[in-house]
BAMARKE-403681 format. One record per residue: residue in three letters; x negated, y negated, z of N, C-alpha, C in turn. Coordinates in pm, 1 decimal. Example, Ala and Ser with C-alpha at 12.3 -4.5 7.8 and 13.67 -1.06 7.14 Angstrom:
BEGIN
ATOM     r         nx         ny         nz        cax        cay        caz         cx         cy         cz
ATOM   ALA    -1319.0      569.0      780.0    -1230.0      450.0      780.0    -1320.0      330.0      780.0
ATOM   SER    -1285.0      225.0      708.0    -1367.0      106.0      714.0    -1290.0       -3.0      787.0
This chain:
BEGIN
ATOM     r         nx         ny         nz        cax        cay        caz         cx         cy         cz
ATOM   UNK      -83.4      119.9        0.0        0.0        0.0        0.0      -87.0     -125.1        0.0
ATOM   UNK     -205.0     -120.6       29.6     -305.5     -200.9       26.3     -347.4     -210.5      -51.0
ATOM   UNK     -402.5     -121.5     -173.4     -449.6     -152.4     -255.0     -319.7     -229.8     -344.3
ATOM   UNK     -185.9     -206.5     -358.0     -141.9     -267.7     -453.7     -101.5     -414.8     -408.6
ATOM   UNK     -120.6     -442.0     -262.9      -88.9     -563.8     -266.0     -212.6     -675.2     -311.5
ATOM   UNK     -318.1     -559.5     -322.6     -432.8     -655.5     -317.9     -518.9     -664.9     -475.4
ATOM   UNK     -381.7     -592.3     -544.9     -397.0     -560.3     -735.9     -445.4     -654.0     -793.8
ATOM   UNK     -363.1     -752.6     -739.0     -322.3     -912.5     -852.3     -471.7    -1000.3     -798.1
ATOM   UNK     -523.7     -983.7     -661.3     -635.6    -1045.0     -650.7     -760.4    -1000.6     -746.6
ATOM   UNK     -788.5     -858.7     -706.3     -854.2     -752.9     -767.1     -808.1     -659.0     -859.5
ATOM   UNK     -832.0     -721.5     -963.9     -769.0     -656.2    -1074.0     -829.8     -498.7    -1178.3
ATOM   UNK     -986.4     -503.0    -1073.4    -1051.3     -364.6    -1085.0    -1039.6     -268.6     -962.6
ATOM   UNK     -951.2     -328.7     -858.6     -951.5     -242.7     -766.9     -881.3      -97.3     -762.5
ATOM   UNK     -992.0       -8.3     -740.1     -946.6      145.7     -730.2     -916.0      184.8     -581.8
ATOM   UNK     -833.3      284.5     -594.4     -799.1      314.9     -415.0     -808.6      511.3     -430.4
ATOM   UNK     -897.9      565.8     -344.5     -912.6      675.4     -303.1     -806.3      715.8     -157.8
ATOM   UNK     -707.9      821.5     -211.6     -625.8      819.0      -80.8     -637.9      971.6      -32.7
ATOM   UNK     -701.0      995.9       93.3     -706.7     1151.3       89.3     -582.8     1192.3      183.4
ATOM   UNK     -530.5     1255.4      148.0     -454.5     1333.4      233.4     -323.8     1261.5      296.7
ATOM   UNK     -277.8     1147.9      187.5     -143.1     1054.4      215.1      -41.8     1132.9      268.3
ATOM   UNK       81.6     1075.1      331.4      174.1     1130.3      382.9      270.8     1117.4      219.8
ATOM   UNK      361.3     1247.4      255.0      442.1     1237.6      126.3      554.5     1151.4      140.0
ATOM   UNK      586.5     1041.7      187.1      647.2      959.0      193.8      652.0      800.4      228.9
ATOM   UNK      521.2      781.1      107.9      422.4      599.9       94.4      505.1      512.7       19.3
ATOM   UNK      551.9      603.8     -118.5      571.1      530.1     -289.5      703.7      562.4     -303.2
ATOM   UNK      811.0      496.8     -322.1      940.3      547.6     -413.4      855.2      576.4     -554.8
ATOM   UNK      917.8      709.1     -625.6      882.4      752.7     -727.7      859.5      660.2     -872.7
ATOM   UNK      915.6      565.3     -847.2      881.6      455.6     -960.7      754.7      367.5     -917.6
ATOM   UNK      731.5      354.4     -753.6      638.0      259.2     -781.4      524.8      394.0     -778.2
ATOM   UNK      536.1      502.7     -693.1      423.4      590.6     -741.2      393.5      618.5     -867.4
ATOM   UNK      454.8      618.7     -989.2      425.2      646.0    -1130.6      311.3      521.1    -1137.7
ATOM   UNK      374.7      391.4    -1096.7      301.7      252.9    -1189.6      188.5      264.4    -1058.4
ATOM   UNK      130.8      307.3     -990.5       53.6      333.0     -900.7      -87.5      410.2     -982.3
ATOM   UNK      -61.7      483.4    -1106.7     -101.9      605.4    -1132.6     -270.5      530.8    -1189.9
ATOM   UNK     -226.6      389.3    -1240.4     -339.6      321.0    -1290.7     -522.9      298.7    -1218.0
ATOM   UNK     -477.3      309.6    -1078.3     -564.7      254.3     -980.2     -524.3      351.3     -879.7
ATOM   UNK     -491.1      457.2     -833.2     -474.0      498.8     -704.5     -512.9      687.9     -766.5
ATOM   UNK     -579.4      785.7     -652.6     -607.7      889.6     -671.1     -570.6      952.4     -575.4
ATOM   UNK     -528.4     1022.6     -494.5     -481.5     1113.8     -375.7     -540.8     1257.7     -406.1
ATOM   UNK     -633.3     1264.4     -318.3     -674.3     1419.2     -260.8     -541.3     1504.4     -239.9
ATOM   UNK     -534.5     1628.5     -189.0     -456.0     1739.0     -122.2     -494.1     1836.6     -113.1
ATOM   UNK     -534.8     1885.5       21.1     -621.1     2007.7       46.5     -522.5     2108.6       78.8
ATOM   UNK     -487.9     2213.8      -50.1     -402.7     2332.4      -28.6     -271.7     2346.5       25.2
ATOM   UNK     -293.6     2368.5      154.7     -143.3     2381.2      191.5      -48.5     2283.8      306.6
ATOM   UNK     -202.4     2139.6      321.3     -152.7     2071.9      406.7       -5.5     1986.8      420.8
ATOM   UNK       16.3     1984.1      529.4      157.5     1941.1      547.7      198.2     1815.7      541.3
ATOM   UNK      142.7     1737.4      547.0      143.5     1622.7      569.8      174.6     1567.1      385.2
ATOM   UNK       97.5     1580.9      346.0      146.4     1506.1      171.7      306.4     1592.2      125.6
ATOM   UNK      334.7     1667.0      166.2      483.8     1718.7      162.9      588.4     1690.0      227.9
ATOM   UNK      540.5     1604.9      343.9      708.1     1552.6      448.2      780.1     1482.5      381.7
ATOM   UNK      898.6     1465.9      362.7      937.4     1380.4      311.6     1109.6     1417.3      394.3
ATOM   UNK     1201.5     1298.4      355.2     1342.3     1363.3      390.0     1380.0     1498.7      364.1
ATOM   UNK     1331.0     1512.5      221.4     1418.9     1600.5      134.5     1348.7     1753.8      163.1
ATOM   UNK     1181.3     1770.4      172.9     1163.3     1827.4      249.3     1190.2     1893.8      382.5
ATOM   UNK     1191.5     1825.7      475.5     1209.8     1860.3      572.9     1355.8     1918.9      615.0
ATOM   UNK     1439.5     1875.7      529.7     1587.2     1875.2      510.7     1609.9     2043.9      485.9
ATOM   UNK     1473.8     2108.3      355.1     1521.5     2214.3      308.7     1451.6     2267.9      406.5
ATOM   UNK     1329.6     2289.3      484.4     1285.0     2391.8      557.3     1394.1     2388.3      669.4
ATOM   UNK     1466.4     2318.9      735.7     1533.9     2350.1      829.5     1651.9     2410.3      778.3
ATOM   UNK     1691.3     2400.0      640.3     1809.6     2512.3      588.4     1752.1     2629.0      592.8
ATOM   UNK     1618.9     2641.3      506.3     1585.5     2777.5      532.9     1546.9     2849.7      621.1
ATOM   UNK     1471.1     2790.1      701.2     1489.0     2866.7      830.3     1679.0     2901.4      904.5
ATOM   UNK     1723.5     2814.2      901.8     1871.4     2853.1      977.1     1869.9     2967.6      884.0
ATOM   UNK     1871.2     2955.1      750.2     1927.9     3051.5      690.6     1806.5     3179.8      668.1
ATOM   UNK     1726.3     3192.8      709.0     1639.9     3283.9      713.6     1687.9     3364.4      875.9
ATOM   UNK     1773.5     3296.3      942.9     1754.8     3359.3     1122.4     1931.5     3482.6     1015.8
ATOM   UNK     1979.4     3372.3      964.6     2149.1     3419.6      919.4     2063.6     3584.9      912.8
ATOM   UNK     1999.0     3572.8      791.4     1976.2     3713.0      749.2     1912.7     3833.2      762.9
ATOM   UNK     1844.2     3811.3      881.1     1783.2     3924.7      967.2     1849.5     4024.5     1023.1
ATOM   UNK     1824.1     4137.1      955.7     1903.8     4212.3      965.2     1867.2     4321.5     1116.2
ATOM   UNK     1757.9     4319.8     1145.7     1714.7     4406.2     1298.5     1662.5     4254.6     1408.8
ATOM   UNK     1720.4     4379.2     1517.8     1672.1     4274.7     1643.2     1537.5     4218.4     1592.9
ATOM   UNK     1547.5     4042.1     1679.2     1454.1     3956.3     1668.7     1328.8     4052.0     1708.0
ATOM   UNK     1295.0     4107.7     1790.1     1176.0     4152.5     1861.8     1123.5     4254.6     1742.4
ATOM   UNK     1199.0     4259.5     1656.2     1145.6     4393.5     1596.3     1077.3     4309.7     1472.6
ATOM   UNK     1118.3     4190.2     1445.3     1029.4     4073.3     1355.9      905.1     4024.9     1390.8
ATOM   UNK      880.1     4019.9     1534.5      782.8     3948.5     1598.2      683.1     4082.0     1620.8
ATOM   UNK      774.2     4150.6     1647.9      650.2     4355.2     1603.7      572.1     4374.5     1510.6
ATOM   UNK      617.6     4336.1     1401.6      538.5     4323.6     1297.6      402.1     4289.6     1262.6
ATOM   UNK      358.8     4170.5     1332.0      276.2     4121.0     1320.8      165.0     4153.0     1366.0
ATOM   UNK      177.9     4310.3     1521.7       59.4     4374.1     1535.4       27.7     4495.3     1418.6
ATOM   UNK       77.0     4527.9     1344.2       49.5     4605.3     1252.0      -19.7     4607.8     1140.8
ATOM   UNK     -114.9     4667.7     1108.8     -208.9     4736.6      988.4     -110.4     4687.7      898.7
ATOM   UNK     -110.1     4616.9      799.3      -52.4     4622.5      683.1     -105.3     4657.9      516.7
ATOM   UNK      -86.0     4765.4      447.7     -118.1     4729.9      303.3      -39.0     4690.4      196.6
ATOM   UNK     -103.2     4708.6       65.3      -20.2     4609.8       -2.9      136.9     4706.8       -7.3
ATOM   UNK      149.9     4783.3      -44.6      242.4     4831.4      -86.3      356.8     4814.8       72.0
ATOM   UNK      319.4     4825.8      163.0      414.0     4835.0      289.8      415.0     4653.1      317.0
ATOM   UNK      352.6     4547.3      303.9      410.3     4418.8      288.5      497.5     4402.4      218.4
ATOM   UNK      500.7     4438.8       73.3      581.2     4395.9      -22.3      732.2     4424.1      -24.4
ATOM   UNK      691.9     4548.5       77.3      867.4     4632.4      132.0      896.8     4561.0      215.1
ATOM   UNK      787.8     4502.9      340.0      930.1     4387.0      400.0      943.4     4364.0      431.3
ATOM   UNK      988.5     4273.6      329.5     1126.5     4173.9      361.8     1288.1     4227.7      327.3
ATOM   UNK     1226.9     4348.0      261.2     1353.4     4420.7      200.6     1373.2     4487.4      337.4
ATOM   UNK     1303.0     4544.2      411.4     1312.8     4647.2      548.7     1378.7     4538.4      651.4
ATOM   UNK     1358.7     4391.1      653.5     1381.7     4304.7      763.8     1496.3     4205.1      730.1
ATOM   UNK     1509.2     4196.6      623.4     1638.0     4078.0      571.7     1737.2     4114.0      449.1
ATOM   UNK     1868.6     4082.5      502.9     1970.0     4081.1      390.9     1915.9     3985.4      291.6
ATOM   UNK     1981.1     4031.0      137.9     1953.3     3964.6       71.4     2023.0     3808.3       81.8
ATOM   UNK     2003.0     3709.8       -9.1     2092.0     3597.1      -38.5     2227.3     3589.6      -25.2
ATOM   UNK     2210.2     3677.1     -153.0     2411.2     3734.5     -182.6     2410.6     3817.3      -92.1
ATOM   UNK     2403.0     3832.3       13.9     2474.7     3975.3       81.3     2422.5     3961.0      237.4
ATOM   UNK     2444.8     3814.6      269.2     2422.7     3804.0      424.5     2549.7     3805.1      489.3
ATOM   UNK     2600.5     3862.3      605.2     2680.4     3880.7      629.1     2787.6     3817.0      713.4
ATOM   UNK     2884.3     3810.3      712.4     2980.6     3662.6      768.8     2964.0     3684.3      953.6
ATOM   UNK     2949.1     3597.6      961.1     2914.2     3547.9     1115.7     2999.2     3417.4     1156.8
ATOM   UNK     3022.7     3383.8     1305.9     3023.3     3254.4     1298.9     2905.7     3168.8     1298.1
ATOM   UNK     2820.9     3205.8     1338.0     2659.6     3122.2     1316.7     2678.9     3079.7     1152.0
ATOM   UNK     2640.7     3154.8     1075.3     2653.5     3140.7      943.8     2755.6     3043.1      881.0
ATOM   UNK     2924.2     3081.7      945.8     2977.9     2978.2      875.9     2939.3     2828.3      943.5
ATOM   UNK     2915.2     2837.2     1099.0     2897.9     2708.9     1185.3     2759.3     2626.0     1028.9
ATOM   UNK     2695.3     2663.3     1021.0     2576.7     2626.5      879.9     2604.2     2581.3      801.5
ATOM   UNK     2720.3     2614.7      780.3     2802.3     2597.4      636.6     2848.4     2497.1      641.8
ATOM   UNK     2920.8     2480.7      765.1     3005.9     2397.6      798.6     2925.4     2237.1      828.0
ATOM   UNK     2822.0     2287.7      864.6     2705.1     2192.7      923.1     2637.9     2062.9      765.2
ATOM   UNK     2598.9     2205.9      690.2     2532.7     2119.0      567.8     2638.3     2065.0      507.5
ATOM   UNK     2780.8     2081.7      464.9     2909.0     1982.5      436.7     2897.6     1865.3      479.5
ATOM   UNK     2852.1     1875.3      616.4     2879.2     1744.5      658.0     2772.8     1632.5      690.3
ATOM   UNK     2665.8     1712.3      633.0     2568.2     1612.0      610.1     2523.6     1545.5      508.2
ATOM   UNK     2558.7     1666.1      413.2     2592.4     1625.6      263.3     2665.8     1461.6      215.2
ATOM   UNK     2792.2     1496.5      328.8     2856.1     1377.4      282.8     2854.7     1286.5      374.9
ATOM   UNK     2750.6     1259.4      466.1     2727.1     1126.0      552.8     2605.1     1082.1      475.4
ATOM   UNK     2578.3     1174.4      383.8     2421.4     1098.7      273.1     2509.5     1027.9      149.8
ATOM   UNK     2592.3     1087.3      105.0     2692.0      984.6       39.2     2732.3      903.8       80.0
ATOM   UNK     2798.9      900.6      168.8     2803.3      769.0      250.4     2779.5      690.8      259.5
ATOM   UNK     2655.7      727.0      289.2     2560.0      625.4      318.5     2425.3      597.0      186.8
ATOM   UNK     2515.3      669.7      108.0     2414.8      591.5      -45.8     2240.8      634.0        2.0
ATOM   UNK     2246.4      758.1       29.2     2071.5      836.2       73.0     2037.8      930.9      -24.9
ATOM   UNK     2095.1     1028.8     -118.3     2100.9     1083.0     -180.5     1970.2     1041.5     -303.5
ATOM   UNK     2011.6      921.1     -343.0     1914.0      913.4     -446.6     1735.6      855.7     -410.2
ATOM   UNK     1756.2      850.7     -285.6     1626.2      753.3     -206.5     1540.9      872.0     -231.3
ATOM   UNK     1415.0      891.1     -301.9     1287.4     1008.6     -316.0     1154.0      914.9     -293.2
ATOM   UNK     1082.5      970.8     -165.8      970.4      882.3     -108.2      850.8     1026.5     -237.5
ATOM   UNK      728.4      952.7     -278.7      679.6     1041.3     -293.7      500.8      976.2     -266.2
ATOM   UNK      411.2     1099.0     -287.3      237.1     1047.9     -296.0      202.3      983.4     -378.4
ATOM   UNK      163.5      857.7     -389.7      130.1      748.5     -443.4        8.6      834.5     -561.8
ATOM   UNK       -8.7      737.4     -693.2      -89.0      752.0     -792.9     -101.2      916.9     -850.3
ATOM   UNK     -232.3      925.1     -904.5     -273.7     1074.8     -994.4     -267.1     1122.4     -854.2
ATOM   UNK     -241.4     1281.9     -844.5     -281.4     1354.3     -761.4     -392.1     1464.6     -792.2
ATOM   UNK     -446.9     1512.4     -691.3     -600.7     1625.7     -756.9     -593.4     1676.7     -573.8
ATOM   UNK     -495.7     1817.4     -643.0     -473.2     1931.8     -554.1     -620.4     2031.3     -502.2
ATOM   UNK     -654.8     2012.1     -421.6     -758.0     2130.1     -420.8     -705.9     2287.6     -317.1
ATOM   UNK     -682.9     2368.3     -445.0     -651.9     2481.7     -430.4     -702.4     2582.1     -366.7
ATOM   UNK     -750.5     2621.8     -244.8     -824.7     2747.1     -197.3     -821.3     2884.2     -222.2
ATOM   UNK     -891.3     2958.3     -302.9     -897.8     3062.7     -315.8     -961.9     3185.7     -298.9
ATOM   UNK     -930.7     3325.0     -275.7     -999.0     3441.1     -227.9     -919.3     3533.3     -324.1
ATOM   UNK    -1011.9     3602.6     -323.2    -1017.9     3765.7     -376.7     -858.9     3816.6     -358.1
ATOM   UNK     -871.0     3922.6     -200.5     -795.8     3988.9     -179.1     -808.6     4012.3        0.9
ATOM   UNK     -690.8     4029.0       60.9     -682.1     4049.2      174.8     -610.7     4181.9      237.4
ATOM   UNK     -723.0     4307.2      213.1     -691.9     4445.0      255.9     -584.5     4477.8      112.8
ATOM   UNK     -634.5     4429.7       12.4     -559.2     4435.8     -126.1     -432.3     4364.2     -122.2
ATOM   UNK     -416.3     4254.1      -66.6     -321.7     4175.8     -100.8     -306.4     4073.7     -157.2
ATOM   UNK     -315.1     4000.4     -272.9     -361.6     3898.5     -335.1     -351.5     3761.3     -269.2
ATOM   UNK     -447.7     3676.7     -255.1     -440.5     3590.7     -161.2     -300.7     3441.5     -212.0
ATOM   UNK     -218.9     3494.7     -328.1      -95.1     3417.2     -323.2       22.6     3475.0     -277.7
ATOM   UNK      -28.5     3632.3     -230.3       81.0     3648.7     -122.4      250.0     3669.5     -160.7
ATOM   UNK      261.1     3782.3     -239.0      371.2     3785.6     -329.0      508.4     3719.0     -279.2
ATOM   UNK      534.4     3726.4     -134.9      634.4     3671.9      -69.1      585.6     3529.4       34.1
ATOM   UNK      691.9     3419.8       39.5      680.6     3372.4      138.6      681.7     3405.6      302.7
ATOM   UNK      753.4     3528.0      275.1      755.3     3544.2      434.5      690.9     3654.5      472.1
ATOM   UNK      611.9     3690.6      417.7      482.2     3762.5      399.6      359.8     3716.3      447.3
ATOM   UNK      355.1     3549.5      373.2      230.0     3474.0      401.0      222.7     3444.2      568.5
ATOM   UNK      370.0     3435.9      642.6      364.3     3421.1      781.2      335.3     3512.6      853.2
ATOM   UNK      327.5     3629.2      819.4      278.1     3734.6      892.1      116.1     3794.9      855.4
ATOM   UNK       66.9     3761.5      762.6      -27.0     3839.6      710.1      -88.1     3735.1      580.0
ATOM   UNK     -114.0     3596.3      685.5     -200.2     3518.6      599.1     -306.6     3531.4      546.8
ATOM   UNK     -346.0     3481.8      435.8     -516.5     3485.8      366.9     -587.5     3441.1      429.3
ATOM   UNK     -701.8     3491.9      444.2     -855.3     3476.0      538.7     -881.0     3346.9      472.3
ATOM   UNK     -957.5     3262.0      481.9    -1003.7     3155.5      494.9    -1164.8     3183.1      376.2
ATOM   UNK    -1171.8     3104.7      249.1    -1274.5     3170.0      182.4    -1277.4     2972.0      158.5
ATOM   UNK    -1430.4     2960.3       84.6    -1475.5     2849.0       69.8    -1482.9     2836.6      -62.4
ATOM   UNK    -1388.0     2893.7     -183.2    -1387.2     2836.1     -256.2    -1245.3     2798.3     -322.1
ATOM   UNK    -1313.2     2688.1     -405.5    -1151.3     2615.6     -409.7    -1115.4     2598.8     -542.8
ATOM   UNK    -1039.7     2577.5     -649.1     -988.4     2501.1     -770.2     -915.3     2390.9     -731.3
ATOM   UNK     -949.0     2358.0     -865.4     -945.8     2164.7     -856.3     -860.8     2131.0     -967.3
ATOM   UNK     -712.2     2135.7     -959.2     -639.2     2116.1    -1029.8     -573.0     1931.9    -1042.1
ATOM   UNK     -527.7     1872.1    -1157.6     -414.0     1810.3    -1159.0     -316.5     1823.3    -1138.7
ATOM   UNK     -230.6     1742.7    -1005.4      -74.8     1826.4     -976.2       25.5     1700.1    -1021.2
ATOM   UNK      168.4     1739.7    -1031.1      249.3     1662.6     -990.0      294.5     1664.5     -872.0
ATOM   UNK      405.7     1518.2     -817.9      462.1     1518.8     -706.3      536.3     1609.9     -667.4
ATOM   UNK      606.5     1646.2     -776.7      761.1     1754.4     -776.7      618.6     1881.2     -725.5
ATOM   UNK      513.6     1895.6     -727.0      443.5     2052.9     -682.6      436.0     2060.8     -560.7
ATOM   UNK      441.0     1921.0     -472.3      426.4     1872.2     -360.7      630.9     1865.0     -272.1
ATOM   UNK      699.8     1907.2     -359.3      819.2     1845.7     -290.3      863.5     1919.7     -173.8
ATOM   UNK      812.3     2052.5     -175.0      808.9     2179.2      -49.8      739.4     2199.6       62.8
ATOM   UNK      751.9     2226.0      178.1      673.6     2258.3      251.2      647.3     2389.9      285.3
ATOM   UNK      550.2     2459.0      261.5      455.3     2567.8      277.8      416.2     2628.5      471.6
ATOM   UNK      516.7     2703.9      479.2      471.7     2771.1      586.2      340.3     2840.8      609.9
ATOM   UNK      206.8     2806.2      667.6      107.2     2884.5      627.9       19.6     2882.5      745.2
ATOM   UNK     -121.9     3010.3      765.2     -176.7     2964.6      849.2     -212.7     2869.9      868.8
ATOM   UNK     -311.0     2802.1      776.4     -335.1     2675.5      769.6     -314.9     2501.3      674.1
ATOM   UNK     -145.6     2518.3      717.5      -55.5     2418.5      693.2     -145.9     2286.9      783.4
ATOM   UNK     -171.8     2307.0      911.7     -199.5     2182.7      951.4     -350.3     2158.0      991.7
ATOM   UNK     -456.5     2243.1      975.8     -597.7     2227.7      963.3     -607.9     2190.3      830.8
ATOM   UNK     -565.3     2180.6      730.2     -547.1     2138.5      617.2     -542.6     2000.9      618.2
ATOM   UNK     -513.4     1914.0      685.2     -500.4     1795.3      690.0     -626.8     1727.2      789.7
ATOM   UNK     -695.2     1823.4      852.7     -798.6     1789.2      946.8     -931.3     1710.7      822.2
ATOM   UNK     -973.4     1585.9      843.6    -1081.5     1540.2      821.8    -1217.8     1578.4      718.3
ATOM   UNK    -1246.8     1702.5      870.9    -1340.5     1760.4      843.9    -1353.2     1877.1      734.0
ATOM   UNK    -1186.5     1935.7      733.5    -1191.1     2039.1      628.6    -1193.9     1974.4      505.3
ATOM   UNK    -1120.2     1872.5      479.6    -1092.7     1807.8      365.8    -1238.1     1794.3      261.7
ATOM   UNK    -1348.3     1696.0      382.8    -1440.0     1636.2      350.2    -1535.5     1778.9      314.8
ATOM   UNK    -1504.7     1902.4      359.2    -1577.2     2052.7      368.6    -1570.1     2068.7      220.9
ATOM   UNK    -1454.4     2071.3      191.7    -1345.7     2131.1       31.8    -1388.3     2059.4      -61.3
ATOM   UNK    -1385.0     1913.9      -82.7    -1463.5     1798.9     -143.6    -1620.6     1839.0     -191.6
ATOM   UNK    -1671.2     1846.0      -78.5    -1798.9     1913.2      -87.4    -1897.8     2002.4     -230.6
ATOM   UNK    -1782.6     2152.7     -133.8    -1764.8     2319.3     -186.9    -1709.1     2226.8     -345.1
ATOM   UNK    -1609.5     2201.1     -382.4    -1532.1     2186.9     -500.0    -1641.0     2124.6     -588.3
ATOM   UNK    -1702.5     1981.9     -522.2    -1831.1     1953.3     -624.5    -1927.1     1993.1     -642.2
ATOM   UNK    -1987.2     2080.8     -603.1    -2083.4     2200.1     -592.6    -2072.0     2271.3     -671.7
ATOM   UNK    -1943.1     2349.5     -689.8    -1915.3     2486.7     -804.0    -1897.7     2371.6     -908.7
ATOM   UNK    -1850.9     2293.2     -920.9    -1778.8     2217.2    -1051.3    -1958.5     2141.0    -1132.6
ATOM   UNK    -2037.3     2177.4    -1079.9    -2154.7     2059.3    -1118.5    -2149.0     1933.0    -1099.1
ATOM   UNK    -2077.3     1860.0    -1009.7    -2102.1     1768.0     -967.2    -2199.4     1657.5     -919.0
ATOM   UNK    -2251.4     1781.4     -816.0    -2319.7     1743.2     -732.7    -2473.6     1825.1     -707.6
C-alpha cells in the first residue's frame, strides 16, 4: 500500500512483498498493481490465503467434514498412530467418511443448512457478496517438493490424507508463476503456519536460487 501511494512520486519504484496477507488489494487494484509490485509465497503458508471467502469455506468444510464421519470420533484421531502405506491411505477416507451425496440426515446437518441460508442472505443484505480482497501484484509461488513419503507422493492424493500423514520436509523447491484464484483456499497442512515464518521463507529464497543458477 506504500508503494502505490508513493507511485506518482517515484515513478521507478518497485515493491518486493514476501509473504502478504491475502487480503491488501481489491482484485482490480491488485491487477493494476502487477506493474511494480512482486509477492513471494512459500508453499502452503496461510497467511497469503485468508481472506473472507476463504475462511468462510474452511469452516463449511470442516462442519461438513464432522457431518460425514461415519465411525466414532476416537477412531479418527486412532489413525494417526499407525504405519501407513500407499495403498491403505488412499482407502481412508472411504473407510472413515460418507460420501458428499450420501451423508446422512441429522439434525446437526440440517442445523448447517439452515445456518449457511442465513448467512448467505445477511451478505446480500448487506451488499458483501461481491467484495474479493486479494495479494497485491505478480505472484512467484515457491513450491516445496519431495520424492515420496513411505511411497506416497508428496501431493498427497487426498486432502484429508495430508492431515494425517504429511510430507517430510525436503529443501527443494519449484518456482512457479501463480495466480490469485491458486491462492483463494486454505490448505490444511503440516506446515501451513511455519510457512510464513521469516526464516523459512528467507531458507526457500535461498535453496530456490541455488538450483535455478542464480546465485
Amino acid at each position: 500500500m506504500l508503494g502505490r501511494l508513493l507511485r506518482k512520486q517515484f515513478p521507478t519504484l518497485y515493491c518486493l512483498c514476501f509473504s502478504p496477507p491475502g487480503c491488501v488489494f481489491s482484485e482490480r487494484t491488485a491487477k493494476e498493481s502487477r506493474d511494480y509490485v512482486c509477492s513471494y509465497v512459500l508453499h502452503n503458508d496461510i497467511v497469503p490465503r485468508l481472506s473472507y471467502a476463504s475462511l468462510t469455506n474452511l469452516r463449511n468444510d470442516l462442519i461438513e467434514m464432522i457431518a460425514r464421519i461415519k465411525v466414532p470420533k476416537h477412531a479418527v484421531f486412532d489413525v494417526d498412530w499407525v504405519p501407513w502405506n500407499e495403498t491403505s491411505l488412499q482407502s481412508l477416507p472411504e473407510k472413515l467418511l460418507h460420501g458428499k451425496e450420501e451423508i446422512p440426515e441429522s439434525q446437526f446437518f440440517s442445523d448447517f443448512d439452515a445456518f449457511k441460508a442465513r448467512q448467505s442472505q445477511r451478505q446480500e443484505e448487506r451488499e458483501m457478496a461481491n467484495i474479493n480482497m486479494t495479494v497485491p501484484g505478480r505472484i512467484l509461488h515457491m513450491v516445496r517438493t519431495s520424492t515420496k513419503l513411505n511411497s506416497v507422493p508428496c501431493s498427497c492424493i487426498l486432502s484429508c490424507a495430508k492431515c494425517i500423514s504429511p510430507c517430510q520436509e525436503t529443501k527443494q523447491y519449484k518456482v512457479r508463476w501463480t495466480d490469485a484464484e491458486d491462492l483463494s483456499e486454505i490448505y490444511i497442512s503440516a506446515t501451513m503456519m511455519v510457512d510464513h515464518f521469516p526464516y523459512n521463507v528467507a531458507h526457500a529464497l535461498d535453496v530456490a536460487a541455488e538450483s535455478y543458477g542464480v546465485v
